[in-house]
C-alpha positions in Angstrom: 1.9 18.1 -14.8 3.4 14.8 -15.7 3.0 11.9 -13.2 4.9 8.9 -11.8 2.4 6.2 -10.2 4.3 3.9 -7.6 1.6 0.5 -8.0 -0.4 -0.4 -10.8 -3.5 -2.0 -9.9 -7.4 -1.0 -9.2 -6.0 1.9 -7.3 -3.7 3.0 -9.7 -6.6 3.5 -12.1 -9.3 5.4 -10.0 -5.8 7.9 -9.2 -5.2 8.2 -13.0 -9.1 9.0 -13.4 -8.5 11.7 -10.8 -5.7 12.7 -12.4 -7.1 13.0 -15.6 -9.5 15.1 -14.4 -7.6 17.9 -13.4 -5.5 17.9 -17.2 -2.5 15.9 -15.3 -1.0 13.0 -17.7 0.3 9.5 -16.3 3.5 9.0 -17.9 5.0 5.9 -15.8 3.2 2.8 -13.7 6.2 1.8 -11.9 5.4 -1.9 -9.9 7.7 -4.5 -8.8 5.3 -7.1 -11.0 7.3 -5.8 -14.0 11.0 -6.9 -13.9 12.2 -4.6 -16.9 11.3 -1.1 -18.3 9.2 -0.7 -21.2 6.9 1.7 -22.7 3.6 1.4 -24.2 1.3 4.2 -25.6 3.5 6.7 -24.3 3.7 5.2 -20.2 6.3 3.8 -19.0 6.0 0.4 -17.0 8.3 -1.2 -14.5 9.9 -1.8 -11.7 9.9 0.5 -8.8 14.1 1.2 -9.0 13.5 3.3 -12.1 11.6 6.3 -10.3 14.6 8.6 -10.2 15.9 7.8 -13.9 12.4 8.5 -15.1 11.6 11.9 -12.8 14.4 13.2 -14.7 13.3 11.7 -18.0 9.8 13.1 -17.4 10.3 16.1 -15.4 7.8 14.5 -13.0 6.5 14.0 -9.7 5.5 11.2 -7.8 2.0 9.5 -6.1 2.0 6.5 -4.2 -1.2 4.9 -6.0 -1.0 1.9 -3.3 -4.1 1.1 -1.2 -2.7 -0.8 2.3 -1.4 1.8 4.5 2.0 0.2 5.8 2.7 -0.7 2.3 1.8 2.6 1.2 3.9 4.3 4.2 7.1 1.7 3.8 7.3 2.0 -0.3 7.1 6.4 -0.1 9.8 6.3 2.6 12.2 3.7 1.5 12.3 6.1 -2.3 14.5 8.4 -0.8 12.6 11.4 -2.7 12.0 14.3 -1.4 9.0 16.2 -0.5 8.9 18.5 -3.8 9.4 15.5 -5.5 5.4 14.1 -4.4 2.7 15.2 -5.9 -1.0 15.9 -4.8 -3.9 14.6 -6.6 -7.5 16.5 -5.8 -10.4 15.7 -8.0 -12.5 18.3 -9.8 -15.5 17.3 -8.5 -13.9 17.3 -4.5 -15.2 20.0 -2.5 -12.0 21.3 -0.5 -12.3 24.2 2.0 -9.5 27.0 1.2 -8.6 27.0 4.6 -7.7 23.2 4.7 -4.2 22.0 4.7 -3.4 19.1 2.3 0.3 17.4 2.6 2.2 16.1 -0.1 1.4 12.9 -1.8 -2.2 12.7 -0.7 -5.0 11.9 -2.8 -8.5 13.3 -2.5 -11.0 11.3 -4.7 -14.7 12.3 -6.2 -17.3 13.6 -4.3 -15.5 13.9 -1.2 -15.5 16.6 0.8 -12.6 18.5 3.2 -14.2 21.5 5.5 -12.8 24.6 7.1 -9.5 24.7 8.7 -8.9 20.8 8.2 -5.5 19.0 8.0 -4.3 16.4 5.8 -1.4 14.3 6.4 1.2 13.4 4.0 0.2 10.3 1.2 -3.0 10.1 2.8 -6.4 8.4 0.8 -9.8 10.8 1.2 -11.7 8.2 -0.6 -15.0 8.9 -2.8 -18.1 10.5 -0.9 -15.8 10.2 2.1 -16.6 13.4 4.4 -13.9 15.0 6.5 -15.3 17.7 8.8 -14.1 20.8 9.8 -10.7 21.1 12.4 -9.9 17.5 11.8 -6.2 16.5 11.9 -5.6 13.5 9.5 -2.3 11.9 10.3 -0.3 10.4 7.4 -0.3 6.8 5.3 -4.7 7.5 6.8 -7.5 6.2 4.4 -10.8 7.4 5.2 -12.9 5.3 2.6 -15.3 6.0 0.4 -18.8 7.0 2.2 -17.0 7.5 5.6 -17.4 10.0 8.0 -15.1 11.9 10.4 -17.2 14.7 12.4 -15.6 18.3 13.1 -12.2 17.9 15.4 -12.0 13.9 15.2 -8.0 13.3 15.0 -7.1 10.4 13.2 -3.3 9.1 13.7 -0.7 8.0 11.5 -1.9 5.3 9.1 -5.1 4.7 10.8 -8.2 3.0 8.2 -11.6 4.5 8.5 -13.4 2.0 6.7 -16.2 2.0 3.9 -19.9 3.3 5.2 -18.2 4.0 9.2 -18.9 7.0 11.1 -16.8 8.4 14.0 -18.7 11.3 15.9 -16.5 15.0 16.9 -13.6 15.2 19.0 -13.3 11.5 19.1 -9.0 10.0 18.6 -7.9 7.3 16.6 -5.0 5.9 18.0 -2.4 5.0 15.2 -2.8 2.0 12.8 -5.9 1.3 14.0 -9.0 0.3 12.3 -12.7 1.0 12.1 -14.5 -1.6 10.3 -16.7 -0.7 7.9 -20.3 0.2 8.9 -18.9 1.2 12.7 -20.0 4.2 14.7 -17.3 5.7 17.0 -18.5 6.5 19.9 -15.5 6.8 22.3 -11.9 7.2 21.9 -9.9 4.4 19.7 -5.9 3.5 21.1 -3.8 2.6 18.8 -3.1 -0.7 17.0 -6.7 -1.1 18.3 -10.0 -2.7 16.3 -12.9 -1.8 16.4 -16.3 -2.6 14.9 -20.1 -2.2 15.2 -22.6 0.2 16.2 -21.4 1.0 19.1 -18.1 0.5 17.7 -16.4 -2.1 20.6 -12.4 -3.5 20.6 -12.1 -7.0 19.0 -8.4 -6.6 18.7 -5.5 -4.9 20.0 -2.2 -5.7 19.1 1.2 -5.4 21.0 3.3 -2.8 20.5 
């Protein structure tokens, strides 16, 4: 499958490494840093506008290889693409129950692992060695990074960040857009645009909505 990358930094690269790994080729890094089109050992570079020209160039589909979640979230909807027209990136060495949903767009890294009957939102980030357990619902624009862990029916909410090394134990919520700082445990139920850190994780901020 040929793919179009929306972003072109460190993220971008671990995604093409994915990528790669399943036989898929990177044909376009499309980033608002480049002001022109242009190609270079056979990618194509530039600037975010040219995503439909080269989908139909290409025949290919899409993957929002952006990091920050509201970034992520405002870039994928402000395309105008549809759904067909995302791709999904699972690495070869993920382990990914058959009985887990995974939405368009999302990106499932090395080493992590998705159990039984577990949902994935749409242009979500299951980092590397992150752990998603089994019955979880993962809300889209989420990034559970890498080495964190979401115990069996933990719901996380639209573009909540789980991040690096932080635990949240089962049946716990994360509100939406919150945050778990890295290293947390979760020990109660997060609100939304709520964060929280430490071991028991406690609120340090919560924004207005």
């Amino acid at each position: 499958m040929n793919i179009i990358l929306i972003g072109d930094s460190g993220h971008a690269k671990v995604i093409t490494d994915n990528l790669a790994s399943c036989g898929h080729q990177v044909v376009a890094k499309l980033d608002d840093k480049y002001t022109k089109l242009f190609q270079k050992d056979s990618c194509w570079f530039g600037p975010i506008s040219e995503v439909q020209s080269l989908i139909d160039k290409e025949q290919a589909r899409v993957i929002m290889a952006i990091g920050t979640n509201s970034v992520r979230r405002n870039i994928a909807e402000g395309l105008g693409l549809a759904a067909d027209q995302f791709a999904t990136a699972i690495h070869k060495e993920a382990i990914v129950s058959q009985s887990s949903i995974i939405g368009h767009g999302t990106v499932v890294m090395p080493g992590a692992v998705i159990n039984a009957a577990a949902t994935i939102g749409n242009h979500a980030i299951i980092n590397s060695r992150a752990v998603v357990e089994h019955d979880c619902t993962i809300g889209d624009y989420v990034h559970v990074s890498p080495g964190a862990t979401v115990a069996g029916m933990v719901s996380l909410g639209e573009g909540a960040l789980i991040e690096v090394g932080a635990s949240i134990i089962p049946t716990k919520r994360i509100g939406q857009w919150s945050i778990v700082r890295a290293g947390s445990a979760v020990l109660e139920d997060v609100e939304e645009f709520t964060t929280v850190t430490g071991v028991p994780a406690q609120v340090i901020f919560k924004a207005e909505n």
